[in-house]
C-alpha positions in Angstrom: 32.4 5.8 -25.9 32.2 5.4 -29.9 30.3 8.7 -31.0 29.5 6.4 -34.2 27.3 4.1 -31.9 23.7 3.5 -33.4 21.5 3.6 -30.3 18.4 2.7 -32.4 19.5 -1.0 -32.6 20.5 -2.1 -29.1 20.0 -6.1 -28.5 16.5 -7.2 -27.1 18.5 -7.9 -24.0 19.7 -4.7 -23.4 16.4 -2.5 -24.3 14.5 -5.2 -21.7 17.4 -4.2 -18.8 16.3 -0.3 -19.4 12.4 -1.4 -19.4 12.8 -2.8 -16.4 14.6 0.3 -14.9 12.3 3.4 -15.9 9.0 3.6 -15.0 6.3 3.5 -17.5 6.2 7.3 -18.0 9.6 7.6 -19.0 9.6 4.5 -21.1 7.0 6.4 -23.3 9.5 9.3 -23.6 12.0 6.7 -24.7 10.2 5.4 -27.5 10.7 9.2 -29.0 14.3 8.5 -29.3 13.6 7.3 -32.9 11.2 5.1 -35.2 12.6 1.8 -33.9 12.5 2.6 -30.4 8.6 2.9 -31.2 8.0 -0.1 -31.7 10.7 -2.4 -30.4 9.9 -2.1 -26.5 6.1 -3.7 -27.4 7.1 -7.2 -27.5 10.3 -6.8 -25.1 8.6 -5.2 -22.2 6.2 -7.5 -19.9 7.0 -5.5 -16.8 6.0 -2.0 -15.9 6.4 0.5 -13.4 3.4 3.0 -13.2 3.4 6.2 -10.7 -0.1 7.3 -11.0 0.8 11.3 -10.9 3.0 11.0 -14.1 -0.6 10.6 -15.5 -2.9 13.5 -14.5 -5.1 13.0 -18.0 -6.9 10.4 -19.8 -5.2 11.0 -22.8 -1.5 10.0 -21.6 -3.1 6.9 -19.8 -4.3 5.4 -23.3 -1.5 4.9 -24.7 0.2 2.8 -21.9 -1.8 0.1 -23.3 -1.1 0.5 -26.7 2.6 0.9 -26.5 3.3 -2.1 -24.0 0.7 -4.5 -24.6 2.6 -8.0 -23.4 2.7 -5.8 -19.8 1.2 -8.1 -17.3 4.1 -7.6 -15.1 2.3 -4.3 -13.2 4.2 -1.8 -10.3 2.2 0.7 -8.8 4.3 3.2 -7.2 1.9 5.0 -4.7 5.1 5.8 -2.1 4.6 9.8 -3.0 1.6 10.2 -4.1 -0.2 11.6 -1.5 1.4 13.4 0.7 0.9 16.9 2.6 3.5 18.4 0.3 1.8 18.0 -2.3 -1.3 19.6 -1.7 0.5 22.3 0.2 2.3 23.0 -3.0 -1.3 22.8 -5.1 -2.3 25.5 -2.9 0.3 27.8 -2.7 0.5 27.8 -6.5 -3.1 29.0 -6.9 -2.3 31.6 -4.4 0.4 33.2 -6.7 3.2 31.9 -4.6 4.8 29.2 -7.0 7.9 30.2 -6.7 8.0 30.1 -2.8 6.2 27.1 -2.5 8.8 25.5 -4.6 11.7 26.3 -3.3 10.3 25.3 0.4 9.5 21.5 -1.0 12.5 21.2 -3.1 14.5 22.4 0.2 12.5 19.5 2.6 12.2 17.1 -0.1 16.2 17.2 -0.5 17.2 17.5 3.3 15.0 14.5 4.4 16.2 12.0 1.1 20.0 13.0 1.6 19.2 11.6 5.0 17.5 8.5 4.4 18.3 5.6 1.5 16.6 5.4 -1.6 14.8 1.9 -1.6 12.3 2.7 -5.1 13.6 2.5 -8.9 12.1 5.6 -9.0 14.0 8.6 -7.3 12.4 11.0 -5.2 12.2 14.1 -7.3 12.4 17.7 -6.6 9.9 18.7 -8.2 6.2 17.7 -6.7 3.6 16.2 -8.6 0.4 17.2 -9.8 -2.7 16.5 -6.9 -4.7 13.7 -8.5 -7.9 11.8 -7.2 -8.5 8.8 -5.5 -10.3 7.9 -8.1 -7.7 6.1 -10.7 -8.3 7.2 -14.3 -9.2 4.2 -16.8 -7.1 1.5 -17.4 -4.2 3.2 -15.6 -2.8 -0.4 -15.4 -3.0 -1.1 -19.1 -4.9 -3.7 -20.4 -3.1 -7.0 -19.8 -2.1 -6.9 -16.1 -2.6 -10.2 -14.5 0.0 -9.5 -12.0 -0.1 -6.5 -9.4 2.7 -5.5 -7.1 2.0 -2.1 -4.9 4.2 0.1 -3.4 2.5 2.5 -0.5 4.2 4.2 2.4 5.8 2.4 5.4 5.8 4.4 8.8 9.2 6.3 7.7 7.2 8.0 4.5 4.1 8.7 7.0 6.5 10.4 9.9 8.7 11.8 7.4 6.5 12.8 4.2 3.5 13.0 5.3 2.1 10.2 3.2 -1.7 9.7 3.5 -1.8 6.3 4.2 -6.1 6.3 4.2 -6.3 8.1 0.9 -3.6 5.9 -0.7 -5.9 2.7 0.8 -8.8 4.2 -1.0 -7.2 4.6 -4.5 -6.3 1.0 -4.3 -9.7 -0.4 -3.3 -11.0 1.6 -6.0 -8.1 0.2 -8.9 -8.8 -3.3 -7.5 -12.6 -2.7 -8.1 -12.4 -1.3 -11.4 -8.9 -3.3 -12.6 -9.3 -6.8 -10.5 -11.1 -8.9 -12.3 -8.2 -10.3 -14.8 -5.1 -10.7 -11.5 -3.8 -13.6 -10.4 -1.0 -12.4 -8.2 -1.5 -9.9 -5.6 1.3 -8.3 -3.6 1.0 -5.0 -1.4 3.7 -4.0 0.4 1.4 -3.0 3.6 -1.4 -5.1 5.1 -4.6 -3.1 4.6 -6.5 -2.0 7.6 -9.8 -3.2 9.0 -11.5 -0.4 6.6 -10.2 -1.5 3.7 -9.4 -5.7 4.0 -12.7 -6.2 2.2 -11.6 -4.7 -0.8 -9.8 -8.2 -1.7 -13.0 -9.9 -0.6 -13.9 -10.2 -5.0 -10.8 -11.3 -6.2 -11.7 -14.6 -5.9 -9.5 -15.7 -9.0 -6.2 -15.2 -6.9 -3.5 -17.8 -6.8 -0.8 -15.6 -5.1 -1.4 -13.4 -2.2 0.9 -11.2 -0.1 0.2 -9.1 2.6 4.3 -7.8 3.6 4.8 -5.2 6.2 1.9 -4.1 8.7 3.9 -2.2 11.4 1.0 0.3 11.0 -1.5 -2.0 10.9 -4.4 -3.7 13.3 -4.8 -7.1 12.5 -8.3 -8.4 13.3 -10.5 -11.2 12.7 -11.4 -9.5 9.4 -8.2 -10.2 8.1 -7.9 -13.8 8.0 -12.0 -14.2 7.3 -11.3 -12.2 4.0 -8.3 -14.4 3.2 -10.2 -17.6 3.7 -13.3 -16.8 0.9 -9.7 -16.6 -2.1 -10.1 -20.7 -2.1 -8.0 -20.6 -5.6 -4.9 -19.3 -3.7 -2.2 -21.4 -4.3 0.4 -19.1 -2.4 -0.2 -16.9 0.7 2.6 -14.4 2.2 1.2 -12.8 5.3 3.1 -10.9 8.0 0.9 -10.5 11.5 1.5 -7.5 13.5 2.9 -6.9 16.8 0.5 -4.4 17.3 -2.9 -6.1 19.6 -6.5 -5.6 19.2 -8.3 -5.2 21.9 -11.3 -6.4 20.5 -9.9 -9.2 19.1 -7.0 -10.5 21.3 -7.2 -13.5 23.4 -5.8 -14.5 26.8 -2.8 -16.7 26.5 -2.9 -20.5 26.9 -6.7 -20.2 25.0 -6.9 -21.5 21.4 -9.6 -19.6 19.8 -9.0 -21.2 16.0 -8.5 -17.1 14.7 -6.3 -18.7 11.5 -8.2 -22.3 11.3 -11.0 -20.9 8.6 -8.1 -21.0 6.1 -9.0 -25.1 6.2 -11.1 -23.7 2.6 -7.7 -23.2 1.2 -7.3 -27.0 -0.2 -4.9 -25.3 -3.1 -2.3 -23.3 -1.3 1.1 -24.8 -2.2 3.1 -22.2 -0.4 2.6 -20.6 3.1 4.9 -18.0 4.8 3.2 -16.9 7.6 5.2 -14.6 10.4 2.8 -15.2 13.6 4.2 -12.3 16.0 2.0 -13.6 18.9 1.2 -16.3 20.6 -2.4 -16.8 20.2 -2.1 -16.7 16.3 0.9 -19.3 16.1 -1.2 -21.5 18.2 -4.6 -21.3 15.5 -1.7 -21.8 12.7 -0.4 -25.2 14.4 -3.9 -26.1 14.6 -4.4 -25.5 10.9 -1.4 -27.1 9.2 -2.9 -30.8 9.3 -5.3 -29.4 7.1 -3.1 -28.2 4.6 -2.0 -31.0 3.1 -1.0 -30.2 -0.5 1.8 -27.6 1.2 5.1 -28.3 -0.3 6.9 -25.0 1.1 5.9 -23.8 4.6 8.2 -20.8 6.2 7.5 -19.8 9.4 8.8 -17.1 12.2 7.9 -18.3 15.6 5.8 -15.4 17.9 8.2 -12.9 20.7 7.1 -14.2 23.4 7.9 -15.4 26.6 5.7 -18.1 26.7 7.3 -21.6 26.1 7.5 -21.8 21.8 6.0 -23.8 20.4 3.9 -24.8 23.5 3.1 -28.1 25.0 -0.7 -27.3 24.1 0.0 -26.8 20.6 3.3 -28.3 19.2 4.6 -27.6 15.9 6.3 -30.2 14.6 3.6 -33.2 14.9 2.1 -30.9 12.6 4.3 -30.5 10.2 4.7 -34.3 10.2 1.0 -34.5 8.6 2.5 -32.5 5.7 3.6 -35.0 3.4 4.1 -33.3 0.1 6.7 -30.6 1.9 9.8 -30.0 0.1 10.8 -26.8 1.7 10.9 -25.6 5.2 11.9 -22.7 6.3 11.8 -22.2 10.9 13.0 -18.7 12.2 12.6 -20.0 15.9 13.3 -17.2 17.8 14.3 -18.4 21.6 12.8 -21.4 21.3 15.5 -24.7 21.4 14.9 -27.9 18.9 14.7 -31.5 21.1 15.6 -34.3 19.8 11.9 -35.3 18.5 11.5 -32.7 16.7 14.9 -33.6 15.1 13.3 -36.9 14.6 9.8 -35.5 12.6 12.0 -34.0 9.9 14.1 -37.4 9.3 10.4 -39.1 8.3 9.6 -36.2 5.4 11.4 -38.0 2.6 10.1 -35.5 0.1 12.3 -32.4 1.9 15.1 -31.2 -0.5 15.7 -27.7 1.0 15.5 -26.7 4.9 16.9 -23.5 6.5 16.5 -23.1 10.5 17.3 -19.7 12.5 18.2 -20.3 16.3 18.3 -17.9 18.8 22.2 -16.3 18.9 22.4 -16.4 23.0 21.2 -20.5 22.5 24.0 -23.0 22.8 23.7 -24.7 19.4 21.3 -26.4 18.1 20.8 -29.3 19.8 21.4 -31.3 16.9 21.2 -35.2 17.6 23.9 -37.3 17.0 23.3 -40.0 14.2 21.0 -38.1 12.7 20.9 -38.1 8.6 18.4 -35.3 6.6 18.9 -37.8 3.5 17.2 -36.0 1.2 17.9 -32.5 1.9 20.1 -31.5 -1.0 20.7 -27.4 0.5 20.6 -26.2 3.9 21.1 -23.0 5.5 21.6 -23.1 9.2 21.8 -20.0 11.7 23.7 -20.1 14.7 24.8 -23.6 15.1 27.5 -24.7 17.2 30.8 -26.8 16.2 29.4 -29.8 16.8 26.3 -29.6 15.3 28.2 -28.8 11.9 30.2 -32.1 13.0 26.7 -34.0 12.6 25.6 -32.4 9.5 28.2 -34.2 8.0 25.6 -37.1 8.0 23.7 -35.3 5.6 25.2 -37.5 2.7 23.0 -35.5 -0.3 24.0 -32.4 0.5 24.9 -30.3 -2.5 24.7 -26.8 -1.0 25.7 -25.8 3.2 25.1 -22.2 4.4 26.6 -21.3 7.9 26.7 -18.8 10.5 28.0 -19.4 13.9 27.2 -17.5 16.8 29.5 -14.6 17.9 30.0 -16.8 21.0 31.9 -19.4 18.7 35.3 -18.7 18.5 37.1 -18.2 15.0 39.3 -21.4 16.0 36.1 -23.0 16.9 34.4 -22.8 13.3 38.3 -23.6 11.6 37.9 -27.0 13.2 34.4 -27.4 13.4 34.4 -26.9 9.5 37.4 -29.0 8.8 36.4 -32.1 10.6 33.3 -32.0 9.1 34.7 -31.8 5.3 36.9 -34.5 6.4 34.6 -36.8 8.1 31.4 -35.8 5.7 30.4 -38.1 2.7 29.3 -35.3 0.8 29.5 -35.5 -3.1 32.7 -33.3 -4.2 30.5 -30.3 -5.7 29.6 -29.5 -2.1 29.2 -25.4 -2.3 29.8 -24.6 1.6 29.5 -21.1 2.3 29.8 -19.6 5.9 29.7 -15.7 7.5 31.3 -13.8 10.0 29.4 -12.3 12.9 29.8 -8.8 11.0 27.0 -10.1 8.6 26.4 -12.4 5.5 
C-alpha cells in the first residue's frame, strides 16, 4: 500500500461500507482520525449498530445523536449483554481479584467462540463489559430511529453464555416504552414471551413487524391478540413455536379461530407466517379470505402427521380469494400438490414470482401436464422430478428457473430432464436457469 495515501478523503462509498461494519461506538472513535472524518460520516451514515454496554454514561450517549443524525437505520446488539460472566467479573473486581477474574473470562470466553461461529458484526471480545441496568439511558437509540432491528440471545448464547434472556426482555420493553413512539419497522430476532408480548401492545404506528426465532418461546393466545390491535401493519414476519401450551392448545381436527382476529389487519401487504402446528395452520387458512390486499404470502406448512393441508381446512381455495398476490412462497413439508391445487394458481393472473418446497422422500411434484403459470416470470422449485421440469417448460414468461432435484434423481436424470426442457421450452433467450446438487445450493 501507497504510504502517501490520504485517508482523510476516502469516497462517500467507501466511508458508508465502514459505517455499516463498526458499531456505533467505534464509529465515534473513527471520527478522531482527523477533522474531516468529523464531519463527513453525518450525512453518509443512516444505519447504526449500537451495543448498549459500549455506553455506561450519559455523556457518551449524547453524542450518538449529534454525530449521526440521518441514523434511522437502528441495531441493538443485546447478544452479550447480560450474561453471568459479566456480573461474575463485576464482582470479583470489587473483591480485589481483577486480575483472576479476568483471566478466568478471557479463558471461557475464548474456548467456547473458537468453538462456535461468529454470526454478529461485532466480535465477541475478551474483555467483558461494564454491568449496566435494565433501564436504557436516554436516547440510547439517537434521535431519528424510525427503524429498529434487535439482536438478543438464541438458546446457544443462554446454554453457552449464560445470557439472561428475562433481563434482556426487560431492557427492551423499557427502550420500546421510552424510544417507540417515532418506529415503523420492528424486528426482534426472538419472539417475546407471554410476560413481555404486551410491550408492543403501544406501537400502534407499525407497518412492519417480525417476530423471527422462538425456539425458547411459549406461544399463547397473547401473542396473536397483541398482533391484531397494530391495524397499520402493512408487513408481518412471525415464526410459531414447536413448543405447546397447555393452556392454550387445542385437540386436533377442532378449529378454534387462534389466528382469525388478525381479520383487523385490512393493510398487511406481506405475510410470512411458519405455522409449526396443526391447529394454528388451520386458524391461518381460515383467515386468508380476509386478507385481501396480500400481494406476498410465504408459508411453511405445520410437522405433523395429520393429512396437510386437511380436508377441513384447505389451503389453496384460500389462496384463490387473494387476488392482488404476486408472490407466493409454499414450504410444504410432506404434504403432495393434486392437480386442483395446480389448477388455483393458473387463475392468479397477477403472480410473477412463486417458489414451492416438496418433501425430498416425495416422488415429484405432481405437476400436471398442460399446465402454463403464464405470468410467473421467476420460479424456484425444490425437489421436483424430471418430468415436472419437462412441464415447466409451459411456463412461456419465464425469465428466471431455480432447481434442485431430489437426491433420488439420478445425475443422468436432471442432464435429460434439463435438456429436453430447454429444447422443448418457449422461454425467451435471457432465461437465467440455475440448478444445485444434492450437496447444497
Amino acid at each position: 500500500m501507497d504510504d502517501d495515501s490520504d485517508w482523510g478523503f476516502l469516497p462517500p462509498s467507501a466511508l458508508q461500507l465502514i459505517g455499516v461494519d463498526l458499531p456505533v461506538h467505534c464509529l465515534l472513535r473513527a471520527r478522531l482520525v482527523c477533522k474531516h472524518w468529523q464531519h463527513v460520516f453525518a450525512p453518509v451514515i443512516g444505519s447504526i449498530t449500537v451495543v448498549p454496554e459500549a455506553f455506561p454514561e450519559q455523556r457518551a450517549v449524547s453524542t450518538i445523536a449529534t454525530a449521526f443524525p440521518k441514523a434511522s437505520n437502528v441495531l441493538l446488539d443485546l447478544q452479550d449483554t447480560f450474561t453471568t460472566g459479566t456480573e461474575t467479573f463485576g464482582a470479583s473486581q470489587s473483591a480485589g481479584n481483577t486480575a483472576a477474574a479476568l483471566r478466568s473470562f478471557t479463558s471461557e470466553r475464548h474456548s467456547l467462540s473458537s468453538s462456535v461461529p461468529s454470526r454478529s458484526l461485532v466480535t465477541r471480545s475478551p474483555s467483558p463489559p461494564a454491568p449496566i441496568s435494565t433501564t436504557p439511558l436516554p436516547h440510547i437509540l439517537g434521535r431519528s430511529c424510525t427503524q429498529l432491528r434487535v439482536r438478543l440471545p438464541d438458546s446457544h448464547d443462554i446454554q453457552h453464555f449464560n445470557a439472561d434472556p428475562s433481563r434482556c426482555w426487560d431492557y427492551v420493553s423499557a427502550v420500546l416504552s421510552t424510544h417507540g413512539a417515532p418506529l415503523t419497522s420492528l424486528t426482534l430476532s426472538t419472539t417475546p414471551a407471554l410476560e413481555h408480548i404486551h410491550a408492543l401492545a403501544k406501537l400502534t404506528q407499525l407497518t412492519s413487524l417480525a417476530l423471527e426465532d422462538s425456539t425458547h418461546t411459549v406461544w399463547g393466545v397473547e401473542h396473536a391478540s397483541v398482533i391484531a390491535t397494530l391495524t397499520n401493519l402493512c408487513s408481518l414476519t412471525v415464526k410459531i413455536p414447536v413448543v405447546r401450551s397447555r393452556l392454550n392448545e387445542h385437540p386436533p381436527g377442532s378449529t378454534p379461530g387462534l389466528l382469525t382476529c388478525w381479520t383487523s389487519l385490512t393493510q398487511l401487504t406481506r405475510l410470512h407466517i411458519t405455522a409449526m402446528r396443526y391447529n394454528y395452520h388451520a386458524s391461518l387458512v381460515q383467515l386468508l379470505p380476509h386478507l385481501s390486499n396480500l400481494t406476498m404470502l410465504a408459508i411453511k406448512a405445520p410437522t405433523t402427521r395429520i393429512p396437510w393441508p386437511g380436508t377441513d381446512q384447505p389451503l389453496f381455495p384460500s389462496i384463490l380469494a387473494l387476488p392482488a398476490l404476486t408472490h407466493l412462497c409454499l414450504s410444504l413439508i410432506d404434504h403432495v400438490m393434486s392437480p386442483s391445487d395446480w389448477l388455483t394458481l393458473t387463475h392468479l393472473t397477477r403472480l410473477s414470482h412463486l417458489e414451492l418446497t416438496g418433501s425430498e422422500a416425495a416422488p415429484g411434484m405432481n405437476m400436471p401436464s398442460g399446465l402454463a403459470l403464464l405470468h410467473v416470470t421467476a420460479a424456484k422449485l425444490r425437489y421436483p422430478n424430471s418430468m415436472d421440469l419437462v412441464r415447466v417448460a409451459g411456463w412461456t414468461s419465464l425469465q428466471r428457473l431455480d432447481l434442485k432435484f431430489s437426491k433420488f434423481e439420478t445425475a443422468l436424470h436432471q442432464v435429460q430432464a434439463t435438456a429436453r426442457a430447454v429444447a422443448g421450452g418457449r422461454w425467451p433467450a435471457q432465461l437465467h436457469m440455475c440448478t444445485h446438487d444434492n450437496r447444497g445450493c
